[in-house]
C-alpha positions as CSV (number, residue, x, y, z in Angstrom):
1,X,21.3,97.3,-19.2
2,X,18.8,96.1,-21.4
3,X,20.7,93.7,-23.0
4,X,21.7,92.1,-19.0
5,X,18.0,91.6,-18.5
6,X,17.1,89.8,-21.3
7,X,19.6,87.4,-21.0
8,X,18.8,87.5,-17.7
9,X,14.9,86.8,-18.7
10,X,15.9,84.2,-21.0
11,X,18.2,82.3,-18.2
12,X,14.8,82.2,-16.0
13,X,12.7,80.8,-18.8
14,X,15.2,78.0,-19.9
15,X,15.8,77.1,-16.2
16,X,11.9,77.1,-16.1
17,X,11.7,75.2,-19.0
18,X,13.7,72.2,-17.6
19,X,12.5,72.0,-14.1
20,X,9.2,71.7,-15.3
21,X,10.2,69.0,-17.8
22,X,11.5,67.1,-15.0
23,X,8.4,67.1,-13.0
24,X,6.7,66.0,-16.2
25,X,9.1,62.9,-16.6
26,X,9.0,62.0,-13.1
27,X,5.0,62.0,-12.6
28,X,5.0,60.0,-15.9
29,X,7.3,57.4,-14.6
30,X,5.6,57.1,-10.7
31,X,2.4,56.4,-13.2
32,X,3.5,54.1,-15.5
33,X,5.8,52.5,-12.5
34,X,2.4,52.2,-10.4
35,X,-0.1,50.9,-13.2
36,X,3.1,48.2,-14.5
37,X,2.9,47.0,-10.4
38,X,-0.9,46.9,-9.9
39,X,-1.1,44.9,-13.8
40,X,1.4,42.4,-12.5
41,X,-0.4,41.8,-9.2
42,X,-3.6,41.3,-11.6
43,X,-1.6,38.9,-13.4
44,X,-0.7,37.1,-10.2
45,X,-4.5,36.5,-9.0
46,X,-5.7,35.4,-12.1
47,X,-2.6,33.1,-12.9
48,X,-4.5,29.5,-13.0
49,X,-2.4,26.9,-10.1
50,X,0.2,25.1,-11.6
51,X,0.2,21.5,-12.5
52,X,1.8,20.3,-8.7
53,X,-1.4,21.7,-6.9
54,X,-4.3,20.9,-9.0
55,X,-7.6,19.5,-7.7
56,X,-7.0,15.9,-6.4
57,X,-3.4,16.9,-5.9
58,X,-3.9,18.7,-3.1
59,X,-2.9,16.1,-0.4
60,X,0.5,16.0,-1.9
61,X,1.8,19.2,-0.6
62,X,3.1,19.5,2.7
63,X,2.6,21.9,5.5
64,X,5.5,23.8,4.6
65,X,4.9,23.9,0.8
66,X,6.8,21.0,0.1
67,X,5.7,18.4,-2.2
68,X,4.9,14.8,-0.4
69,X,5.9,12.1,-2.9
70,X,4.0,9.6,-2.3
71,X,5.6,5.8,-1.7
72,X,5.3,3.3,-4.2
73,X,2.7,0.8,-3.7
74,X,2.5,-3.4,-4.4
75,X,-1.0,-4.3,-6.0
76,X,-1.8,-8.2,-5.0
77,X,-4.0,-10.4,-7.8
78,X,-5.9,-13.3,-5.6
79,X,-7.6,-15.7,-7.8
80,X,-8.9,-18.9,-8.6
81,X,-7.3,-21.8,-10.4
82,X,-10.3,-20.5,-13.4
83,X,-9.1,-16.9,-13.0
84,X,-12.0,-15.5,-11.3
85,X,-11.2,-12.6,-8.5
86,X,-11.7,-14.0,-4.7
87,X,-13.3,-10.6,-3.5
88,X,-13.3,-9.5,-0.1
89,X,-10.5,-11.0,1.4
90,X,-8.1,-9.5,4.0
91,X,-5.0,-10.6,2.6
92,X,-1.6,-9.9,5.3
93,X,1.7,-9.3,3.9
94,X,4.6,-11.0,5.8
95,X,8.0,-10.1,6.2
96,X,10.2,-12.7,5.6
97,X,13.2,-11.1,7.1
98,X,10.7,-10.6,10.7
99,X,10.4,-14.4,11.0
100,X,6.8,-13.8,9.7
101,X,6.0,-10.5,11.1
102,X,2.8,-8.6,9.3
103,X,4.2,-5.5,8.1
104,X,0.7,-4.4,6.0
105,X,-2.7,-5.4,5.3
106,X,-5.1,-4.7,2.6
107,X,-8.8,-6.1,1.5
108,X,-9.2,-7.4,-2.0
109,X,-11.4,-5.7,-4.2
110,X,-14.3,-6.7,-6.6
111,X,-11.2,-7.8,-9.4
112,X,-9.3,-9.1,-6.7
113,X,-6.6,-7.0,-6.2
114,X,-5.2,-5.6,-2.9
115,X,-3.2,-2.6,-2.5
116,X,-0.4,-2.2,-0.4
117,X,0.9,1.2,0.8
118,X,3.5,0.8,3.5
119,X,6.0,-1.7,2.4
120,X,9.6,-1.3,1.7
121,X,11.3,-3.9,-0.3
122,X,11.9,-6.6,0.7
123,X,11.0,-10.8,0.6
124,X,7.4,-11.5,2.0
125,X,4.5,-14.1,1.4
126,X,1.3,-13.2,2.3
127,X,-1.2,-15.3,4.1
128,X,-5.6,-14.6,4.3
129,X,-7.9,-16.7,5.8
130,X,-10.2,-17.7,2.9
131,X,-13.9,-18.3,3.8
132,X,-15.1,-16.5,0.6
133,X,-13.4,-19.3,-1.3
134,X,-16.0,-21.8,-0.3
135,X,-18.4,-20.0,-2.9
136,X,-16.2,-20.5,-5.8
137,X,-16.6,-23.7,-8.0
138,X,-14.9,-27.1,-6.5
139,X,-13.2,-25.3,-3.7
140,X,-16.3,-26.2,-1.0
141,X,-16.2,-28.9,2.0
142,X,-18.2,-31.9,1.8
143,X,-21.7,-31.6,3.4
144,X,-20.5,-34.5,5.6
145,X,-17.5,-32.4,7.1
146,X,-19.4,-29.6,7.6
147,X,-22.2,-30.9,10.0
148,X,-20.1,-32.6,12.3
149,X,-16.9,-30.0,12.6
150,X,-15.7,-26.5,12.5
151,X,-14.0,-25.3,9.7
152,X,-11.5,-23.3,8.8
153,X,-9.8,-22.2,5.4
154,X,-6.1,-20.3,4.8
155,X,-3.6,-19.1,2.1
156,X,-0.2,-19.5,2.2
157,X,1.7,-18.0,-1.1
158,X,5.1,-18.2,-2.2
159,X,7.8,-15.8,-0.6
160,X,9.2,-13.7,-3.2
161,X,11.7,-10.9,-3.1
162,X,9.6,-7.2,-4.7
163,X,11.5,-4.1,-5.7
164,X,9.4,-1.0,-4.2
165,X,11.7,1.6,-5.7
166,X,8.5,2.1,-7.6
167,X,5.0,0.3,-7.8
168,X,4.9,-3.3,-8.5
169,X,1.9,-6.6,-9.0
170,X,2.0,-9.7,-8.5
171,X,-0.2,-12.5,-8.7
172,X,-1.8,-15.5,-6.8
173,X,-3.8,-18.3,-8.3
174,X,-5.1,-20.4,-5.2
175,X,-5.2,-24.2,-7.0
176,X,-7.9,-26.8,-6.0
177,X,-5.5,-29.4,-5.4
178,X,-2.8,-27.5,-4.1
179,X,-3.6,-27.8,-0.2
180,X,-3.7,-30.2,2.8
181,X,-6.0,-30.9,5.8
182,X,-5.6,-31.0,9.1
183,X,-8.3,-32.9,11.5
184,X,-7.9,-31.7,15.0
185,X,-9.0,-33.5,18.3
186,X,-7.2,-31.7,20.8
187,X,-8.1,-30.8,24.5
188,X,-9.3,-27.3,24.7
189,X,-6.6,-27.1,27.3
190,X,-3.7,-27.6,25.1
191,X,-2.2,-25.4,22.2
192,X,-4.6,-22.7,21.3
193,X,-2.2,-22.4,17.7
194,X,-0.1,-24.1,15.3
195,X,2.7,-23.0,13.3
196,X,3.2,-24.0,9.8
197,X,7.3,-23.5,9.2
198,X,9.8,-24.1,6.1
199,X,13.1,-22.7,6.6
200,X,13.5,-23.0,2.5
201,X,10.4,-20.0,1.9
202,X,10.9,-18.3,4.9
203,X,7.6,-19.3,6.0
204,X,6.3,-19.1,9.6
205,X,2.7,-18.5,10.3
206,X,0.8,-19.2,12.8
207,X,-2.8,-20.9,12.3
208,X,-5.4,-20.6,15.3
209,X,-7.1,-24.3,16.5
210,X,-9.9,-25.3,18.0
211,X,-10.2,-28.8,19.9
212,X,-12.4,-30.0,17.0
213,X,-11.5,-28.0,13.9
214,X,-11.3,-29.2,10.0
215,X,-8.8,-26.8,8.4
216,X,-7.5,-26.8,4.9
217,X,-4.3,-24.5,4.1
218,X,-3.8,-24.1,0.6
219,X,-0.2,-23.3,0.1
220,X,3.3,-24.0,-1.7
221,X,3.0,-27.8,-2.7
222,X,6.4,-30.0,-3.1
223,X,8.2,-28.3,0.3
224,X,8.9,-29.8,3.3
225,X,7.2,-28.1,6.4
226,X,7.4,-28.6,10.2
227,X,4.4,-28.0,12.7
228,X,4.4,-27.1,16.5
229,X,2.5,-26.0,18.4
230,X,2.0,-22.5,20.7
231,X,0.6,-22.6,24.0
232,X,0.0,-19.1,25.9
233,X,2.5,-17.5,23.2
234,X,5.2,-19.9,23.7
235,X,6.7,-23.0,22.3
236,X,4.7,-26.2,23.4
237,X,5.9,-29.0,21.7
238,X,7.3,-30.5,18.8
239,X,4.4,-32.6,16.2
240,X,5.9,-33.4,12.9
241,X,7.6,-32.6,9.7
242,X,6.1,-33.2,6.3
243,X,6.1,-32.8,2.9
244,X,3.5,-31.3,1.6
245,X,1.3,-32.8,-1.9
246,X,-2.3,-32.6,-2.9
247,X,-4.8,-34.4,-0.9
248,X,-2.5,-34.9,2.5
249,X,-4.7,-35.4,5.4
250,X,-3.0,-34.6,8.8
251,X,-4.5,-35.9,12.1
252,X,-3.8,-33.5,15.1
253,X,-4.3,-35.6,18.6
């Protein structure tokens, strides 16, 4: 009998032995299991924001959490035939392909450059009206010219085919020589615009007119062009072709 209850003791102290090393091992792991999950939520809030949404990146993701990629962009050079910026200048880029249409505009900087955000490739020339040009060296109207009529100055450049797969320049030197002149003396009831046209650059722009205007248009040189004019935003009539080379004067009647 004896013998029966101390093997029966030592039964009860072995099965003692292991429950209570089971609770020991299981409060050990809910701890460390706890601490590991509350460190790694530490770890989260201090983690610094990774390289996509640092400062002055911020505008790049999306609503959803996307990333925005932003489209390439075509930087314009305008200058001057002794490289010097023409600042200030709302310079229009248009689509060849659109018969002329304006697809963007941007303003030339203090180094002359313009920045274009919303074009897709494509051929274009771009076209400004020019007043600040009258400041720079040689490109001014006679005193004479200037009393006795209005007058106005444009750019016509190139057409050229750009790649915007990814950003692009270009430049623009405006020559001295490289424009013509139109005198106007039309009725103020007549055309209220002209269109300067080449098939060969794609070229179609139209130039607003007064009944007494002076205009110079500085643009490609060795082309032939043709001008109409517009009337209430249609076709009026046919005036002339030309070809265009420094120092052409044009009457308008």
């Amino acid at each position: 009998m004896s013998v029966t209850k101390k093997n029966f003791q030592r039964r009860w102290y072995w099965k003692l032995s292991v429950a209570l090393v089971a609770v020991f091992l299981y409060c050990g792991l809910a701890i460390h299991s706890a601490y590991a999950e509350d460190n790694g939520q530490e770890k989260v809030r201090q983690q610094p924001p990774s390289s996509g949404t640092a400062a002055g990146q911020d505008d790049q993701i999306a609503d959803n959490g996307t990333k925005k990629v932003r489209p390439p962009t075509l930087t314009l050079t305008l200058q001057d035939e002794d490289g010097q910026p023409i600042r200030g200048v709302e310079v229009a880029a248009m689509a060849v392909a659109l018969a002329g249409t304006e697809s963007d505009r941007a303003r030339t900087d203090d180094h002359g450059k313009a920045v274009f955000r919303h074009l897709k490739s494509g051929t274009y020339y771009f076209f400004a009206n020019i007043r600040a040009l009258r400041s720079h060296s040689g490109y001014d109207f006679p005193a004479i010219i200037k009393e006795i009529k209005s007058i106005r100055s444009y750019y016509i450049s190139e057409s050229k085919r750009f790649d915007l797969s990814q950003n692009a320049e270009c430049t623009y030197t405006i020559k001295r020589s490289a424009c013509i002149m139109f005198t106007t003396f039309l009725d103020v009831y007549k055309p209220d615009k002209i269109v300067i046209a080449s098939r060969k650059l794609g070229i179609g722009q139209n130039i607003p007119v007064d009944s007494t205007d002076f205009i110079q248009i500085y643009l490609p040189m060795r082309y032939n062009y043709q001008i109409y004019t517009v009337k209430d935003g249609d076709f009026d009539s046919w005036i002339i072709d030309f070809y265009a080379h420094e120092g052409l004067r044009i009457e308008l009647l």
